[in-house]
KOLKEBA-117440 format. One record per residue (C-alpha): residue number from 0; chain; x, y, z. Coordinates in steps of 0.1 Angstrom, whole numbers, plus 5000, padded with zeros to 4 digits. Layout:
     k   c     c1     c2     c3
   NUM   A      X      Y      Z
...
***
This chain:
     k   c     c1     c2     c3
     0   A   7727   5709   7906
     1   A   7706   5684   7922
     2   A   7674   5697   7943
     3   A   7672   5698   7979
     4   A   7650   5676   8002
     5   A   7625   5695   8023
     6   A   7651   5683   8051
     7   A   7677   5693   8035
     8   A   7668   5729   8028
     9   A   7662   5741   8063
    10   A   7691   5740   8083
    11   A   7671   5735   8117
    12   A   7634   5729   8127
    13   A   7630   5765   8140
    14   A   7639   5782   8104
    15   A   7609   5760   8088
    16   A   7583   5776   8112
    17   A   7596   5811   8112
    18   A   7588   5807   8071
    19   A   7558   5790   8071
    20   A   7546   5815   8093
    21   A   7556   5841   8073
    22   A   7544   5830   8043
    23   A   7511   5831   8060
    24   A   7512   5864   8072
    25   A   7516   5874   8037
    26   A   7491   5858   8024
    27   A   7463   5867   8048
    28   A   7476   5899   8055
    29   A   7502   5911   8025
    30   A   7538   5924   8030
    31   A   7532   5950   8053
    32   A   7521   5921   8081
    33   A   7558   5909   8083
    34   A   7571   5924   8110
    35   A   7606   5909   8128
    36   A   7591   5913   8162
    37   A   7557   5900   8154
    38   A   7570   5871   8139
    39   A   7591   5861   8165
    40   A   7565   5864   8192
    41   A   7540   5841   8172
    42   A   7564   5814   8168
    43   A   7584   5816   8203
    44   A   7619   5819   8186
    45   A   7644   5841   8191
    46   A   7649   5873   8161
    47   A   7690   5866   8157
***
């Protein structure tokens, strides 16, 4: 199996900010800081 481009992996510019921001969260804050609707108010996108 080859690896994946950075590109490649995300399958649209949106999913890449909702995990970078989420990785964040988590690291400043730990798990319980990842909540859906927080999230999606940070980043302006959509939860489905």
């Amino acid at each position: 199996m080859r690896n994946l481009s950075v590109t490649e992996f995300y399958r649209n510019p949106s999913e890449q900010v909702w995990l970078e921001h989420g990785y964040r969260l988590f690291a400043e804050e730990g798990p319980q800081a990842l909540k859906v609707e927080r999230m999606a108010e940070a980043v302006s996108i959509s939860k489905s």
